[in-house]
C-alpha positions in Angstrom: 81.3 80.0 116.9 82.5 78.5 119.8 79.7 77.1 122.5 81.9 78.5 125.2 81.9 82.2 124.0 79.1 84.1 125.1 77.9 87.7 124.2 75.7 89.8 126.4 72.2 89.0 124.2 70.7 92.5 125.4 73.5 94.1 123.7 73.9 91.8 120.2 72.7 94.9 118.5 73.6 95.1 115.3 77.5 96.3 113.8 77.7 98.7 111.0 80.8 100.5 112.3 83.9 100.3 113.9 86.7 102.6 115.6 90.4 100.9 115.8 91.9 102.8 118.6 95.2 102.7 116.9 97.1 103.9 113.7 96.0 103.0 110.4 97.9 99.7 109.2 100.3 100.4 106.5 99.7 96.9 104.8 96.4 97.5 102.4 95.9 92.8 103.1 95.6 94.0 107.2 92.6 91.6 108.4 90.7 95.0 109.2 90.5 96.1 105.7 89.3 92.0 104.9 86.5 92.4 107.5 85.7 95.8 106.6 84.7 94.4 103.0 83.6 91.1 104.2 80.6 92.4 106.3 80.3 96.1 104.8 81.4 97.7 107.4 82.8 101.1 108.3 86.8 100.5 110.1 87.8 103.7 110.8 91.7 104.1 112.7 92.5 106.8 115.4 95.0 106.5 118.1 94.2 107.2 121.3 97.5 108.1 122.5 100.8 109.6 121.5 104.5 109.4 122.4 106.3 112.6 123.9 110.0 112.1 123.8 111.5 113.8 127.1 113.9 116.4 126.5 118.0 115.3 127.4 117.5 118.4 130.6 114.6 116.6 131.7 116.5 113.0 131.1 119.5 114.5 132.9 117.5 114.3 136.0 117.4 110.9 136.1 120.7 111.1 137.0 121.3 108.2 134.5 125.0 108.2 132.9 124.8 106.1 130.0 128.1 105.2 129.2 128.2 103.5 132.8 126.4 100.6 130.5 127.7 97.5 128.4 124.2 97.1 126.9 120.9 98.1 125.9 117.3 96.3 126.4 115.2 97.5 123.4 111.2 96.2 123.4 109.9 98.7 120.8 110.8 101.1 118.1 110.0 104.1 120.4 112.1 102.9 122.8 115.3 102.8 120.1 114.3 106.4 119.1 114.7 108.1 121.7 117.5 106.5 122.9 119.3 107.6 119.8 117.8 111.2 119.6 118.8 111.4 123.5 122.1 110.2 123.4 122.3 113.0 120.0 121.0 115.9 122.3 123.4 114.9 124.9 126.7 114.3 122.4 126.6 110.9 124.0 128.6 108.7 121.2 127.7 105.4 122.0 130.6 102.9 122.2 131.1 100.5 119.4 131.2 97.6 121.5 127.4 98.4 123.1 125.2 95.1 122.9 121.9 95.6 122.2 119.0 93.0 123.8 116.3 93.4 121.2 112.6 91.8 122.4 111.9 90.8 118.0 114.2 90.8 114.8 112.0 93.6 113.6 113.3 95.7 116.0 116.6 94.5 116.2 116.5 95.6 112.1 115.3 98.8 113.2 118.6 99.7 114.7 120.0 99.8 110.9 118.3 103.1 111.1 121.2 104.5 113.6 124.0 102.1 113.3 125.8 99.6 111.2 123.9 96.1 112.4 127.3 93.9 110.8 129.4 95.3 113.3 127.7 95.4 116.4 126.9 92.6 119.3 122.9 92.0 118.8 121.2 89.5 120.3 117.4 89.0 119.7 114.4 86.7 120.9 111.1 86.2 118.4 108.5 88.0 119.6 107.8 88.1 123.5 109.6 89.1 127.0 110.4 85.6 128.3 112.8 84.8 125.0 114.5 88.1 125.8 114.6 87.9 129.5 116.4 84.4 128.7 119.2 86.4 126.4 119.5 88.6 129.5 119.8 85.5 131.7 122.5 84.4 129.8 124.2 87.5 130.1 123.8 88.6 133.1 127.5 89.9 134.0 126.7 93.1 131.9 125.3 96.3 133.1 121.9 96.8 131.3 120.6 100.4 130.8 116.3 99.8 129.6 115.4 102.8 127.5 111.2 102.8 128.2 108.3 105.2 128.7 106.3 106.2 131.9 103.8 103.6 131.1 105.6 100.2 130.9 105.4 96.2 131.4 106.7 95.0 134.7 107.8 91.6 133.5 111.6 92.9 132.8 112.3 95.1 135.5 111.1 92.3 137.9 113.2 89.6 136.5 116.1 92.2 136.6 115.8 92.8 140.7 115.2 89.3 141.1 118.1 87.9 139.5 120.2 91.2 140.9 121.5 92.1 137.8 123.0 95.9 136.9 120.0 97.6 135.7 119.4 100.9 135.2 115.3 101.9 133.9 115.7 105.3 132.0 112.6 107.4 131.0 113.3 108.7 127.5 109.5 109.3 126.2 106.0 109.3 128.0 102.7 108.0 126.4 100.3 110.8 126.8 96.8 111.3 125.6 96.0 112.1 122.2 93.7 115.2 121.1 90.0 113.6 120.1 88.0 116.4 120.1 86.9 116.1 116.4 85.4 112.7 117.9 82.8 114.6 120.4 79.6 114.1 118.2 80.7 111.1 116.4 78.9 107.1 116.9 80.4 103.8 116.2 78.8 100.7 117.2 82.3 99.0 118.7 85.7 100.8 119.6 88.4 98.6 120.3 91.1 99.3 123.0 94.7 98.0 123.4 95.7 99.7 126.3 95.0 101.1 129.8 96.3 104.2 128.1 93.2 104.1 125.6 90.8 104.2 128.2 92.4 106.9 130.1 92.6 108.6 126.6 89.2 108.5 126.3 88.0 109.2 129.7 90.5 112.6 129.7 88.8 113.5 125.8 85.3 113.2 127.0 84.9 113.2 130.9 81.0 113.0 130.0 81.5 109.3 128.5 78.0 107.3 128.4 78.8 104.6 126.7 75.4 103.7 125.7 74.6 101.3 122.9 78.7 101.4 122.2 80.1 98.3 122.7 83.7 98.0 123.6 86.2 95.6 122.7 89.7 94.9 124.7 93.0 93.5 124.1 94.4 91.5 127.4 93.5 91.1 130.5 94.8 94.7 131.8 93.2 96.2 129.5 89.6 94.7 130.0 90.9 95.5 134.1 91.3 99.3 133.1 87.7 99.3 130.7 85.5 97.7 134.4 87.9 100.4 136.5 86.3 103.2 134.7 82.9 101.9 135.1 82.0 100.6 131.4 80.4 97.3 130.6 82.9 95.3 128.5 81.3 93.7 125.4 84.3 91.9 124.0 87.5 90.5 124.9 90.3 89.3 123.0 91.9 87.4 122.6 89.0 84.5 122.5 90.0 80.8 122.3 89.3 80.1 118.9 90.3 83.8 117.8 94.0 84.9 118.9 93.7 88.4 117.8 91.5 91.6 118.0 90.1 91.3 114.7 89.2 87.5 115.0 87.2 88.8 118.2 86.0 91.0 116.3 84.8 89.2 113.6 83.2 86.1 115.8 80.9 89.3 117.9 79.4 90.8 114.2 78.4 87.4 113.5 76.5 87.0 116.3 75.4 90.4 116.5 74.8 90.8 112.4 72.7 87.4 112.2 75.6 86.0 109.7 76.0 81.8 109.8 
């Protein structure tokens, strides 16, 4: 492990158990299964927080009129959803010449799921905001409608008012908090959070918190913000230098904590 990492020593108590704060992955070779049987130890899956798609009345009072729009900024699989579903509810038939600004190729492929991909203007970075905010760039003569939920990255809304571009931001779902109660009376040694929305989660499930001997792990930097915000001691942070994900994190704090060379 890396000299530069270093672990609260008070707190190095040993893992036996963890809580994922999100879905359980559908690929049986996810790294969380590998470290489960690796170190024996419990990974257990729960998401903290669910999506709500709004209904087209409540939409409507947006006031947003999406045929006014020559394309669409998708930068999740929720987001195509319930643009679809909406545009359904509201009889909406979306024009066949709509582009669609797609933040991956895995959810530019999603759209297959409402419309014939061969036929239609798609235009798609690899994986992160600045390769699609540089498709927008290069279109920026069209009038972009961005399909999100309450709870949303700044980064393309920004660039859009900066470079004074047509854009329209449309609620179409909101991430609420999920129902733990069946959690109240039960331990696990680390629970890892991806989201601001986790911690609120969590806070709102058990407004009696003490975190204890729990230690807590979170993803990014707003995340580890919103996990000091609500007054808890932040064990783990990923992503560490030598481990770019959660589960790497995760894996360099049980060997300290386990005793494992």
């Amino acid at each position: 492990m890396s000299e530069t990492i270093k672990f609260d020593q008070d707190r190095l108590n040993k893992v036996t158990s963890i809580l994922v704060s999100q879905s359980r992955p559908a690929d049986e070779n996810s790294p969380y299964f590998e470290l489960a049987r690796k170190y024996n130890i419990k990974v257990d899956f729960r998401p903290f927080i669910k999506v709500d798609g709004l209904s087209f009345k409540e939409f409507r009072k947006q006031r947003v009129n999406i045929l006014d729009h020559t394309a669409v900024i998708f930068t999740s699989r929720n987001a195509i959803d319930h643009f679809f579903r909406i545009c359904q509810e509201g009889r909406v038939e979306v024009p066949a010449d709509m582009k669609y600004f797609c933040i991956s190729e895995q959810t530019a492929n999603y759209l297959q799921k409402y419309i014939i991909i061969r036929k239609r203007k798609i235009f798609s970075g690899t994986k992160t905001a600045v390769e699609l905010i540089e498709l927008i760039r290069k279109h920026k003569n069209e009038k972009f409608l961005y399909p999100c939920s309450d709870v949303r990255k700044n980064d393309i809304p920004e660039f859009a008012d900066t470079e004074d571009l047509h854009f329209t931001e449309a609620t179409m779902y909101q991430t609420v908090s999920a129902d733990l109660s069946d959690l109240e009376n039960v331990y696990y040694d680390i629970i890892a959070f991806f989201s601001p929305s986790g911690i609120k989660s969590l806070l709102e499930n058990f407004p009696d918190f003490k975190q204890n001997k729990t230690r807590i792990a979170a993803f990014g930097p707003t995340t580890a913000k919103a996990v000091e915000e609500a007054g808890l001691y932040l064990d783990i942070l990923a992503p560490l230098p030598n481990a770019p994900s959660m589960n790497g994190a995760l894996e360099l704090y049980i060997r300290k904590a386990n005793n494992i060379q």
